[in-house]
Residue, then its C-alpha position, 0 to 999 in steps of 0.5 A: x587511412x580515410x576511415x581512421x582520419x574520419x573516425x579520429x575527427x569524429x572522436x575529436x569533435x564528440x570529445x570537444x562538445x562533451x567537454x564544453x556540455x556545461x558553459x562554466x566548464x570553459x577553462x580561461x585565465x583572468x586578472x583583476x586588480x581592484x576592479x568595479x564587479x560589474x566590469x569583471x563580470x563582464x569581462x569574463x562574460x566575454x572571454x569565456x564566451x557564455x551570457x552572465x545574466x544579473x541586475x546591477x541593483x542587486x548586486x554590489x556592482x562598484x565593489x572592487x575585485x581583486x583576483x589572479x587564475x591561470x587556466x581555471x574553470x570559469x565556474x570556479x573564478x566566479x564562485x571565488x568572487x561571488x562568494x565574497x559578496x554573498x552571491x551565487x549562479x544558476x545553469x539556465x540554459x547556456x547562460x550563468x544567472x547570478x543569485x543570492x546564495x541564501x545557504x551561505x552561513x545557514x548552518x544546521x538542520x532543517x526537516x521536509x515533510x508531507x505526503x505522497x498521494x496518487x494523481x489521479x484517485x488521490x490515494x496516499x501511496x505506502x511504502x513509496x521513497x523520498x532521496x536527494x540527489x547524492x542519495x546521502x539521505x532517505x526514507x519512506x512513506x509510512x501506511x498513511x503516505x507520510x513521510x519526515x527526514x531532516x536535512x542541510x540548510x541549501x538548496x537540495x533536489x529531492x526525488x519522489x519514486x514508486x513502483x508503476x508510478x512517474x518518478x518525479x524530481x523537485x528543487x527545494x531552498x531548505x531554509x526552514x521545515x517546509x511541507x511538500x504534498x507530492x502527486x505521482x502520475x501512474x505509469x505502466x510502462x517501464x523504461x530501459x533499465x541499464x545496471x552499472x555495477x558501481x552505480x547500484x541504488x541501495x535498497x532501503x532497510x526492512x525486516x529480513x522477513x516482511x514482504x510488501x506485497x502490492x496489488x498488481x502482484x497479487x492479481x498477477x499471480x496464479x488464479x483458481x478458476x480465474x479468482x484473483x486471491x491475496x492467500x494464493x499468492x502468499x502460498x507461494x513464497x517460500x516459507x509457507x504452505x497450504x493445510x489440507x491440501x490445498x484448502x484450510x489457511x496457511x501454514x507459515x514456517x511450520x506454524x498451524x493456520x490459527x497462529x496467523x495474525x490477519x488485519x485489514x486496515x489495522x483490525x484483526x479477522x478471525x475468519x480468513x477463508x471461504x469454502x473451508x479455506x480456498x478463497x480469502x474474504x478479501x475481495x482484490x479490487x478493493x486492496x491496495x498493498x499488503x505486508x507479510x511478516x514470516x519471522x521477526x515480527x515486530x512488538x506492535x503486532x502481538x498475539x500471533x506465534x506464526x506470521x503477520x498479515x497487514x491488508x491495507x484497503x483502498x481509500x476511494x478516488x477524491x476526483x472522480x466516480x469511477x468503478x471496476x467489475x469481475x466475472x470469473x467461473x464463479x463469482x462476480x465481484x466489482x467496486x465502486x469508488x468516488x468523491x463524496x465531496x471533492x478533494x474532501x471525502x470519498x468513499x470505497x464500496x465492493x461486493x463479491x458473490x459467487x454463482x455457485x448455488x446456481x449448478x450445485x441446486x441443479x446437479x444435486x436435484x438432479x444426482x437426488x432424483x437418481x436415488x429416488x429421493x427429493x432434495x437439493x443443496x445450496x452454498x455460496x459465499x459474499x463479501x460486503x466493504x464500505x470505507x468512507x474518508x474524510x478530510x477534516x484538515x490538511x493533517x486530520x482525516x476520519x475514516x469509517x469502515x465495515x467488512x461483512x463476510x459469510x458463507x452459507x451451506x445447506x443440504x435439504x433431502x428427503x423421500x416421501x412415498x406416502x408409507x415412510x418419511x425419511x429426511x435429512x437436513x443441514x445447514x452451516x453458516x459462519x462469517x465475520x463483521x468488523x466495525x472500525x473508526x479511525x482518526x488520523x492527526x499529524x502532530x508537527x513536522x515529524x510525529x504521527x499519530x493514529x486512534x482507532x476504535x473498532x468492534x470485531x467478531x465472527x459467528x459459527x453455526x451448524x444445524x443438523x436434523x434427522x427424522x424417519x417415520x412411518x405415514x400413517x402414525x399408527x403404531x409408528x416407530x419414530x426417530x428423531x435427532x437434532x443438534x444446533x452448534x453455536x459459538x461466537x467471538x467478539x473483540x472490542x478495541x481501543x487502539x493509540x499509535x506514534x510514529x516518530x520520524x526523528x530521522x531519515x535513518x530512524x522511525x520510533x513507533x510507540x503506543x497503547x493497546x486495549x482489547x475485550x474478547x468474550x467467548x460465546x460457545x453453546x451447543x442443543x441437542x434433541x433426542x426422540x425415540x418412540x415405538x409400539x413393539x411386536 
């Protein structure tokens, strides 16, 4: 019986300050018949027991009122007088403080724009969502961190999310198209998540087919030899698999690997992989998010049959010089990122290199002197990136771009004892080198625009030479074959693009596209035979 007394106050008492969580909640009844407002407001300050905080100056506080309420909330009762005089109330604390309702008999629409960037290096986040706070509208950030959507005429409480970031929540009074410039503090721990089936957030529209994949997915995935690799991950999604067991690009939906289109920052690479297609020449540390598209490509993406994969790289820290570096059982890889001037421009460098020619010299030495022979074998391939960023203005940034990738393979053998000269030389080099100019404008509250002029291309060439002769050259029967395979391809570029946000529902993207391919394929053959018959 004392337990169910206790726990009936209890019940009681929680119930008591969960009702009164809000001090014009408080249910009161009051009448007034042509009485100066400052006397009601105090008046009602008193029974309802809550402060009522205002300035006499400022409000119309000899006005008479006229008012009758029977077991009303004290919220409602002042919203009927304060309306009359154009007057509203705060929650600050315990207390109602009145202010000018600034939205009453603003009709219409208003647009809020900006852009989201990271706190701490300043990068501009993609993808990341802007919502009020009965998530009646919303939107995203484009590749460029801006964001537009138009709302009511009021006061309105946006929220600012990403994922491993800090959301952030800001009260804005829409009286007219406001800029908000918006920093998000990173965040790696993640709160207690509770799923209430009727509180379920609605995800935002996209392709039923693109992915966004950002970099913490990437480099928490599946690692050869402790490489970290974007094409490895995408290997993994449904859809999709490997050429060649395992080596040779991506096979998207039955597609072959040459019908992938491959950008990084909007140019597109012809050369995707290193050592026959195990590693991808993107170097991690320099990326900051990618989209994968396996069908339903959209228009702006033409030229590939298969799917579309969209790099981003990073822009560089505008704050602070700061770096990273990688050892796996192969390569060394690190980026350098900082501010060349201070909230101004920064630039991003990274450098990839495998160690490899390091134990393939010696073990083919070594494997070479078994068979009585000379000779070794040499590969490795780099990685080159350099981004500059510029801030012209507060709605124009420059950016500058280079990638030069390569791999180089060479196998020297020959065996000379003074009475026959065998040797066997190959070599294979192939690579890419990519130029990009971009500029960047905001056009008004809702209009974006992106220019970009670039210079891309990759070369291939594979040199094989056979010799055998018998020292001295008297009467000497002489063999000798060489070949050199040689083919290019260049693309210029010219590329203008608009993004549209005339909406938060809707983005119309719109541009022109012009681009020069030139082919340079060549092959040399050599062909010597010489000999004394019996």
């Amino acid at each position: 019986m004392e337990r169910f007394l206790l726990s009936f106050c209890f019940i009681c008492i929680l119930s008591y300050c969960f009702g009164q969580s809000r001090p014009d909640d408080k249910v009161v009844t009051y009448a007034a018949y042509n009485k100066p407002l400052k006397i009601v407001l105090k008046e009602l300050s008193k029974i309802g027991n809550v402060n009522i905080i205002y300035s006499e100056s400022r409000i119309p506080a000899e006005k008479p009122v006229i008012i009758n309420a029977t077991n009303e909330k004290l919220g409602g009762i002042l919203a009927v007088i304060l309306d009359d005089f154009g007057l509203t109330y705060q929650i600050v604390g315990d207390q109602l403080v009145l202010i000018k309702n600034e939205s009453k008999n603003n009709t219409g629409e208003v647009r809020i724009y900006g852009y989201i960037r990271d706190k701490l290096s300043g990068e501009y986040l993609i993808g990341a969502n802007v919502f009020i706070h009965d998530r009646s509208r919303g939107t995203a950030t484009n590749e460029n961190g801006f964001f537009s959507m138009s709302v009511g005429k009021q006061e309105q409480r946006f929220h600012f999310s990403y994922l491993g970031y800090k959301s952030e929540m800001l009260d804005i009074y829409c009286l007219k198209d406001t800029l908000v410039n918006i920093k998000l503090q990173p965040d790696g721990l993640l709160n207690e998540i509770i799923i209430m089936d009727d509180l379920l957030e609605e995800e935002h529209e996209q392709t039923a087919s693109q992915q966004n994949l950002h970099i913490d997915k990437i480099q928490a995935s599946n690692h050869l030899v402790g490489e970290a690799d974007l094409f490895r991950y995408i290997a993994i999604q449904p859809g999709v698999t490997s050429a060649a067991e395992g080596i040779g690009g991506l096979n998207v939906r039955g597609g072959s690997a040459d019908q992938n289109l491959v950008l990084l920052d909007g140019v597109p690479l012809y050369n995707t992989g290193h050592a026959l297609g195990i590693f991808s020449v993107f170097n991690a540390n320099a990326i900051k998010s990618a989209s994968f598209y396996k069908g339903g490509i959209p228009a702006r993406y033409a030229g590939r049959l298969s799917s579309v994969i969209d790099v981003h790289t990073k822009d560089g820290n505008i704050h602070k010089v700061q770096g990273e570096a990688t050892l796996s059982t192969i390569a060394l890889k690190a980026s350098l990122e900082g501010p060349i001037i201070k909230e101004k421009a920064s630039f991003l460098l990274s450098y990839r290199r495998t160690f490899m020619d390091v134990w393939i010299k010696e073990f083919t030495k070594f494997q070479n002197k078994e068979k009585k022979q000379q000779g070794e074998a040499n590969y490795f391939f780099s990685d080159f990136n350099l981004k500059l960023n510029f801030d012209l203005s507060k709605k124009t940034r420059l950016l500058l771009q280079t990638l030069h990738s390569n791999d180089d393979f060479q196998n020297n053998v020959y065996a000379n004892n003074n009475v026959l000269r065998d040797e066997n030389n190959r070599s294979l080099e192939w690579g890419n080198k990519l130029y990009s100019l971009r500029l960047h404008s905001q056009w008004g509250k809702s209009l974006f625009s992106k220019t970009s002029v670039y210079l891309t291309g990759y070369q291939f060439e594979s040199f094989r030479n056979k010799l055998f002769e018998l020292v001295p050259a008297n009467d000497t029967i002489t063999f000798f074959d060489a070949s050199l395979y040689q083919t290019s391809i260049r693309e210029t570029g010219v590329r203008q693009e608009f993004d549209w946000l005339p909406s938060s529902s809707h983005t119309i993207k719109a541009g022109i596209h012009y681009q020069d391919r030139y082919f340079s394929p060549a092959i040399t053959n050599v062909n010597e035979k010489r000999y004394r018959p019996q």
